[in-house]
C-alpha positions, 0 to 999 in steps of 0.5 A, a space after each residue: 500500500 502506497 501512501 501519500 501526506 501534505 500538509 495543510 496550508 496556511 492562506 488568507 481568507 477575506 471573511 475569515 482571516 486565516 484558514 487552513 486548506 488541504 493543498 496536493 502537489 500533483 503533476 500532469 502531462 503536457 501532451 503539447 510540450 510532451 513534459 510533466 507540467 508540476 502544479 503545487 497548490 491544488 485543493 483536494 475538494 470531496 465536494 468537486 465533482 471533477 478536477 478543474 484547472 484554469 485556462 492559462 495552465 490548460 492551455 499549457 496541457 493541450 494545444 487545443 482546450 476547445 476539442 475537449 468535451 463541453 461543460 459547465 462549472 457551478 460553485 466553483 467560486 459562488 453557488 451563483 456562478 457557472 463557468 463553461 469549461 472542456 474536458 479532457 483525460 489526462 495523465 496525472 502524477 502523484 509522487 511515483 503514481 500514475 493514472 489517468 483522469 478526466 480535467 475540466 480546463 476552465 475558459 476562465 483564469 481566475 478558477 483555483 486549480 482542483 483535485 475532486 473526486 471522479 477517478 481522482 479521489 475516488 481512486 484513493 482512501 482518503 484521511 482528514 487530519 483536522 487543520 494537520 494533514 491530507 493523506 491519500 492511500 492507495 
């Protein structure tokens, strides 16, 4: 059994101050550059339906986001705001595991980068360590 722990981070909050966040540090591949592209500040997100990541790194990840498959994105930001998105499968990189999963690129800049469950976190049991720690095994 493989097993993988971060850390929470610290961040800014502009209601709350200081919060903790469960942040993975995950690679995808470029099939555009053909090269592992390290993305270090990913929210693990139980409540995401798919992982998501914004146009500008997207458009790093694949030379055309516009091929993927057409989507919309709700709560992401404000359960009032829904972003349009593509899908695409990609090759993902925890550590030394790999696998492959589906990413929404958003058409927006200003969406975070998450880790959410479909064939991400489902993949894994997943451990909460209140305000400590994320750990993923698999």
């Amino acid at each position: 059994m493989s097993q993988f722990s971060f850390p929470y981070t610290q961040q800014a909050h502009p209601i709350f101050g200081e919060v903790t966040r469960p942040l993975i540090k995950l690679s995808l591949f470029s099939v555009r550059f053909q090269e592992w592209v390290s993305l270090g500040k990913v929210l693990a997100d139980t409540g995401a339906d798919i992982s998501v990541v914004p146009l500008p790194v997207g458009q790093v990840l694949v030379p055309r986001v516009e091929l993927g498959q057409p989507i919309q994105l709700g709560g992401v930001l404000s359960s009032n705001l829904m972003v349009n998105a593509f899908v695409h499968q990609m090759q993902v990189r925890i550590e030394n595991y790999h696998f492959e999963m589906p990413v929404a690129i958003s058409t927006a800049s200003t969406i975070p980068p998450i880790f959410g469950l479909q064939h991400a976190l489902d993949r894994f049991k997943v451990s909460f360590v209140y305000g400590k720690e994320f750990i993923l095994e698999i």
